[in-house]
ROSE-4610 file (N, C-alpha, C; in Angstrom, 1 decimal, always signed):
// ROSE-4610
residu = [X/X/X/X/X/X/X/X/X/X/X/X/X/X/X/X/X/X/X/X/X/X/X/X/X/X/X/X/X/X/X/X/X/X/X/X/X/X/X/X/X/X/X/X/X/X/X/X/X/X/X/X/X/X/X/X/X/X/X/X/X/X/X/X/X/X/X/X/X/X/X/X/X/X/X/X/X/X/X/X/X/X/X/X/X/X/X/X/X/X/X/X/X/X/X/X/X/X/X/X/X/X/X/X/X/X/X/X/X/X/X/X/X/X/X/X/X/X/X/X/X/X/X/X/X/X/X/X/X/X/X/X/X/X/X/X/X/X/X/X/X/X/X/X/X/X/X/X/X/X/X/X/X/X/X/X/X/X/X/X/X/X/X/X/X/X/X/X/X/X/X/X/X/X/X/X/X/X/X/X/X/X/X/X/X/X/X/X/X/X/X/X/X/X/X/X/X/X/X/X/X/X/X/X/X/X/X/X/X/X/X/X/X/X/X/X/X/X/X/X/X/X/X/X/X/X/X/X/X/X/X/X/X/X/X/X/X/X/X/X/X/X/X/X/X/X/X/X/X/X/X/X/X/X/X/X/X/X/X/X/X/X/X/X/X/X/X/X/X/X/X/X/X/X/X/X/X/X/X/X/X/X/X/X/X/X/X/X/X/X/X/X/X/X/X/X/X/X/X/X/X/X/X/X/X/X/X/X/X/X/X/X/X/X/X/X/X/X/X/X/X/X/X/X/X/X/X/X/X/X/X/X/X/X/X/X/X/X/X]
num = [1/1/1/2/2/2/3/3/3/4/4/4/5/5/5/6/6/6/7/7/7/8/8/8/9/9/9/10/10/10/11/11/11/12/12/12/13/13/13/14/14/14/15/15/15/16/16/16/17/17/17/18/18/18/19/19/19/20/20/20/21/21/21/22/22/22/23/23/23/24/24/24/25/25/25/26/26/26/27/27/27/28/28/28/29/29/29/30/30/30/31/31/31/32/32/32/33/33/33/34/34/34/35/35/35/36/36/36/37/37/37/38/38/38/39/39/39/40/40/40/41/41/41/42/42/42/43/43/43/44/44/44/45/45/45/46/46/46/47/47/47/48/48/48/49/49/49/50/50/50/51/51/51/52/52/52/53/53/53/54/54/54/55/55/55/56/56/56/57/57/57/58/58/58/59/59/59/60/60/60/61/61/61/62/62/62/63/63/63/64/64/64/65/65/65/66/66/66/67/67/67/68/68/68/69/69/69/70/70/70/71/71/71/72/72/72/73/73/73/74/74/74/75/75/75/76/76/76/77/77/77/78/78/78/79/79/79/80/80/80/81/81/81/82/82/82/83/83/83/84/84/84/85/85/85/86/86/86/87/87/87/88/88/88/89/89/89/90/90/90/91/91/91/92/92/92/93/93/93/94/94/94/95/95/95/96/96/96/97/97/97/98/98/98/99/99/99/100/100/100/101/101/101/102/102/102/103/103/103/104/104/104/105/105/105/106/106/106/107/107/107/108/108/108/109/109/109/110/110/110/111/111/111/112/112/112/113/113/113]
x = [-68.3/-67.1/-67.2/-67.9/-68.0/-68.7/-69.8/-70.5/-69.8/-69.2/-68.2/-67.2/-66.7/-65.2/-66.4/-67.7/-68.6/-69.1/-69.1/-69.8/-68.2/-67.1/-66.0/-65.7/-65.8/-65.4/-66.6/-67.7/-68.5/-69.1/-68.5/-68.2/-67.7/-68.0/-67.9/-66.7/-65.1/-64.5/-64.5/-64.0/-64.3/-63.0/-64.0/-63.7/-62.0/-60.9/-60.2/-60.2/-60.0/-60.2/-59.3/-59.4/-58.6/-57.4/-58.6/-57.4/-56.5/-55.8/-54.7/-55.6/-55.2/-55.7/-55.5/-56.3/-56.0/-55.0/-54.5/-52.9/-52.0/-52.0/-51.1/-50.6/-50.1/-50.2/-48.9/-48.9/-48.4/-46.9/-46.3/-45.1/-44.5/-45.4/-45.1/-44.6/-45.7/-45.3/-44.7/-45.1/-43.6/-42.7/-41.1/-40.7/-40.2/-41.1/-41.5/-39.8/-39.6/-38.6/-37.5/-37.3/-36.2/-35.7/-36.4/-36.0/-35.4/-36.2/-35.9/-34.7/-34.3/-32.8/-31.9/-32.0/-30.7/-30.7/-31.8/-31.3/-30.4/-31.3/-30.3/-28.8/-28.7/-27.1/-26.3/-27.0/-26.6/-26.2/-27.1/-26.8/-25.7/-25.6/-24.9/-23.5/-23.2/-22.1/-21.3/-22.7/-21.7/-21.5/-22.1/-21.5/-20.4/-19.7/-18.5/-17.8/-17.7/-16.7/-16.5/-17.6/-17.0/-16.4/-16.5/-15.8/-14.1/-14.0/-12.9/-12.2/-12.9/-12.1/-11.5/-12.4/-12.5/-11.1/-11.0/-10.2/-8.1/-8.5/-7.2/-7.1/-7.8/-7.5/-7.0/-7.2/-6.8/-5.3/-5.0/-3.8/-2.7/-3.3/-2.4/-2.2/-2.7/-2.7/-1.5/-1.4/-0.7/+0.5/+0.6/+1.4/+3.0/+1.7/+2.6/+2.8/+2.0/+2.2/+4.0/+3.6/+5.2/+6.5/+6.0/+7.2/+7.5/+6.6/+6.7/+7.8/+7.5/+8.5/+10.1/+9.6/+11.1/+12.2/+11.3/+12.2/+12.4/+11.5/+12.2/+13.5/+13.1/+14.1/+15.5/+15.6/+16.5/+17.3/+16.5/+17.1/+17.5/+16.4/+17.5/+18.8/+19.1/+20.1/+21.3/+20.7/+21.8/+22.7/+21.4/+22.0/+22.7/+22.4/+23.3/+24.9/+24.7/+25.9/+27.0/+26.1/+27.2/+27.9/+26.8/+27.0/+28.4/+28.2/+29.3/+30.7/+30.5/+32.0/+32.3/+31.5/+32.4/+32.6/+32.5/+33.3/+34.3/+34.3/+36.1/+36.3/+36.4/+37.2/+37.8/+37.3/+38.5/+36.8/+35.7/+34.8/+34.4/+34.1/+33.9/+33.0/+33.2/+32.1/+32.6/+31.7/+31.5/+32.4/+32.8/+33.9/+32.7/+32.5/+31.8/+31.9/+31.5/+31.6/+32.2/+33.8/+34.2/+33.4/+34.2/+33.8/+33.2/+33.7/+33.1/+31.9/+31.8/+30.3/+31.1/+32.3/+33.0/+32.8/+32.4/+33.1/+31.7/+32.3/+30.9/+29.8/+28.9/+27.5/+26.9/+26.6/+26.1/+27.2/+28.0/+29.5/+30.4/+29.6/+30.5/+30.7/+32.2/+32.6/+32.1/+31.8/+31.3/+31.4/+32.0/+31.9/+30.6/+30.5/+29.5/+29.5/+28.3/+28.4/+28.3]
y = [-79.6/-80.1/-80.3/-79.4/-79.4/-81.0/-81.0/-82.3/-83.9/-83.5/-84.8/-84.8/-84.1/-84.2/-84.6/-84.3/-84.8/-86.1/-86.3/-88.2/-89.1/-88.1/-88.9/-89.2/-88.1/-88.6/-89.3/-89.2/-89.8/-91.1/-92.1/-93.2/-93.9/-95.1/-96.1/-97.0/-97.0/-97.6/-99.0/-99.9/-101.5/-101.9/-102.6/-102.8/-103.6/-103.6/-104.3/-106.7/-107.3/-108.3/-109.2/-109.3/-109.9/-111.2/-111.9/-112.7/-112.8/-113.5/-113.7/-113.6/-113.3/-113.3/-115.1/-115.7/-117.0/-117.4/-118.5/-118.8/-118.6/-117.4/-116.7/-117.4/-118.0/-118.5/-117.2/-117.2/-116.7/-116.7/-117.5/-117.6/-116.8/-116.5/-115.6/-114.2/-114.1/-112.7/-112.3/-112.9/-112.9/-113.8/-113.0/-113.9/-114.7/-115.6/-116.3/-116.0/-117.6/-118.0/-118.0/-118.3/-118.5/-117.2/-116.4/-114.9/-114.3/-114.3/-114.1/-114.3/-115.9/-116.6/-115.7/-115.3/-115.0/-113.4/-112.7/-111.2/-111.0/-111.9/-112.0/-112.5/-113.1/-113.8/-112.5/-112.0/-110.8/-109.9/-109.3/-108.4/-108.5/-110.2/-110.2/-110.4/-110.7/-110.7/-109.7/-108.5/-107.3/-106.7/-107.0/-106.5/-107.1/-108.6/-108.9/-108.4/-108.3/-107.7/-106.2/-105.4/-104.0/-104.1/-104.5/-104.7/-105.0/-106.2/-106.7/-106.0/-104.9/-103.8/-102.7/-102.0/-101.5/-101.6/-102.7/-103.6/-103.4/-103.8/-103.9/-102.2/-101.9/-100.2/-99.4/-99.9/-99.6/-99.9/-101.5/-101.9/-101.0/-101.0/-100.3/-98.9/-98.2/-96.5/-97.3/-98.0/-98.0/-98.7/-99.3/-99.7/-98.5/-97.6/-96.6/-95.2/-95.9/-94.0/-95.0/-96.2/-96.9/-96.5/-97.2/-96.8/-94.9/-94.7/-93.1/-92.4/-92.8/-93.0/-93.4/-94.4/-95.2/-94.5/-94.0/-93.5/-92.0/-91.2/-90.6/-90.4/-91.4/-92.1/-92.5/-93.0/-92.9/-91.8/-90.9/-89.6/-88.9/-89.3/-88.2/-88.8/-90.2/-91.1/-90.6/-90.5/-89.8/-88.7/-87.7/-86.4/-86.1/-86.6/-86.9/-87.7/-88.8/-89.3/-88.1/-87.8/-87.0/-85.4/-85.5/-84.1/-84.8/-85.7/-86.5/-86.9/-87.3/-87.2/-86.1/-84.7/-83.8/-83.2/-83.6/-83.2/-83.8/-84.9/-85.7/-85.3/-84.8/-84.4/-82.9/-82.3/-81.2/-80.1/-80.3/-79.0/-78.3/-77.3/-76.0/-76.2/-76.8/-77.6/-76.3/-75.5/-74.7/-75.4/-74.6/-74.8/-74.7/-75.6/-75.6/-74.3/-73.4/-72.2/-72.8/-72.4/-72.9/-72.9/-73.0/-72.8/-71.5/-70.4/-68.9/-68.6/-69.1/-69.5/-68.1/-68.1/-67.4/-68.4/-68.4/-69.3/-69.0/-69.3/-68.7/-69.2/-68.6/-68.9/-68.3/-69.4/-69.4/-68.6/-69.4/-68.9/-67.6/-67.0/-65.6/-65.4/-65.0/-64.8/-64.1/-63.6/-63.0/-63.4/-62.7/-62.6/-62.1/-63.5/-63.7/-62.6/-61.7/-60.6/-61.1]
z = [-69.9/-69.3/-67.8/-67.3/-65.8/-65.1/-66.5/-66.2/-66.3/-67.4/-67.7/-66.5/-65.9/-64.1/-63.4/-63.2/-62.1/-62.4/-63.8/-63.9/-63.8/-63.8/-63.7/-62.6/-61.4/-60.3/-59.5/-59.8/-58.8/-59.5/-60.6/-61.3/-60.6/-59.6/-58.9/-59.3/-58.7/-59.4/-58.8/-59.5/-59.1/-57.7/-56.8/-55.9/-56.2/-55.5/-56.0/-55.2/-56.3/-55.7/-54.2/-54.0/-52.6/-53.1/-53.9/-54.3/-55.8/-55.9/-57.2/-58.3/-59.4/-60.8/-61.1/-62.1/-62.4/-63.1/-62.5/-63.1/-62.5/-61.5/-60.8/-59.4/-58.9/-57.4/-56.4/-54.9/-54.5/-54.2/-54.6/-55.3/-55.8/-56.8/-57.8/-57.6/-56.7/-56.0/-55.3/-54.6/-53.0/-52.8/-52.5/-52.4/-51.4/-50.5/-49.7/-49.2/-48.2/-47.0/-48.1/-49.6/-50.3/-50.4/-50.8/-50.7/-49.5/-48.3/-47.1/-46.9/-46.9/-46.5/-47.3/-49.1/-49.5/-49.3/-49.5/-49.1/-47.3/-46.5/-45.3/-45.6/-46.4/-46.6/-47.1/-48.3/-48.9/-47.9/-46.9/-46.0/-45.1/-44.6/-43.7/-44.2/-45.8/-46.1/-46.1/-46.7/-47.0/-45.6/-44.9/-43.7/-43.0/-43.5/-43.0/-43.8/-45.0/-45.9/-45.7/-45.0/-44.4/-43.6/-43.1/-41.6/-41.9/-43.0/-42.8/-43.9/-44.7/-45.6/-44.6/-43.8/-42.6/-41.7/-41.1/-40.7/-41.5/-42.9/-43.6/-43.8/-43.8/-44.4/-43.3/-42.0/-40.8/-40.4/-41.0/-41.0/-41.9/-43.5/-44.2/-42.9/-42.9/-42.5/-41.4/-39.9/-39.3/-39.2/-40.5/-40.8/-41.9/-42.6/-42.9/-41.6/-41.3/-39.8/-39.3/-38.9/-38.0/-39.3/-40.2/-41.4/-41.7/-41.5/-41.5/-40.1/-39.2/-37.9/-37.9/-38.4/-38.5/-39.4/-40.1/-41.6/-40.6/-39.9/-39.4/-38.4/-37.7/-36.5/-37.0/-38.6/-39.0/-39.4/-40.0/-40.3/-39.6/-38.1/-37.2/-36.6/-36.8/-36.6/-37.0/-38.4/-39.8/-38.9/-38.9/-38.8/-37.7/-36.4/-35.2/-35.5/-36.3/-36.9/-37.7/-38.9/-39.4/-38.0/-37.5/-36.1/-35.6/-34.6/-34.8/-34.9/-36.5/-37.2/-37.6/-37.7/-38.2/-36.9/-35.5/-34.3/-34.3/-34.7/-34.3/-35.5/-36.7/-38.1/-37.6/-36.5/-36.1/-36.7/-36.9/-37.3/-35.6/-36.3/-35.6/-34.4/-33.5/-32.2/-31.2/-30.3/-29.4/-28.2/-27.6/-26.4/-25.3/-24.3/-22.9/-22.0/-21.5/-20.3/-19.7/-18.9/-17.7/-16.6/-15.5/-14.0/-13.5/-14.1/-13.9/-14.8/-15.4/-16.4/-17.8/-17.8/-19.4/-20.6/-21.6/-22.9/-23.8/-24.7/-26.2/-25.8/-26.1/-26.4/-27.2/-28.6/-29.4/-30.8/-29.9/-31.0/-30.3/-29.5/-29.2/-27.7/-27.3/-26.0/-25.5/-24.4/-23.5/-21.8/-21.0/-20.1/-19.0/-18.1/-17.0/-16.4/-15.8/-15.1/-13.4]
């Protein structure tokens, strides 16, 4: 056994040849300037199309952050409104401290020291 791994590895393997096998031209193999041109096209497309997904996905988000806003700005619209009209309907609105700094705060009378 020992002998047979020694005539295997020290068995001269054939040199490989330099040129094409017959029939074969370089064409074949490589794919020259045609190849070149379209994997560059390929690259540079997908790289406008990230960009311009990039781009709209950026638009969506701030376009809902503004609508996100708005809708709050309304609500607090609301709620100052209804604040509001249930002051003029006669509801329970706190009386101002006079001049001596007397009048409720936070609903309850108390006198300024």
């Amino acid at each position: 056994m020992h002998s047979l791994l020694l005539a295997l590895a020290t068995t001269p393997t054939p040199m490989p040849s330099p040129t094409l096998r017959d029939g074969i031209s370089e064409d074949q193999v490589t794919p020259g300037l045609l190849g070149f041109i379209m994997t560059a096209f390929f690259v540079v497309a997908t790289a406008l199309l990230i960009v311009d997904m990039v781009r709209r996905i950026r638009r969506v988000r701030y376009r809902a952050q503004v609508e996100e806003e708005r809708m709050a700005a309304a609500a607090a619209a609301d709620v100052d409104a209804e604040d509001a009209r249930e002051g003029l309907d006669g509801g329970a609105r706190p009386a101002a401290p006079d001049s001596n700094g007397n009048g409720p705060v936070d609903g309850l009378s108390r006198p300024r020291e």
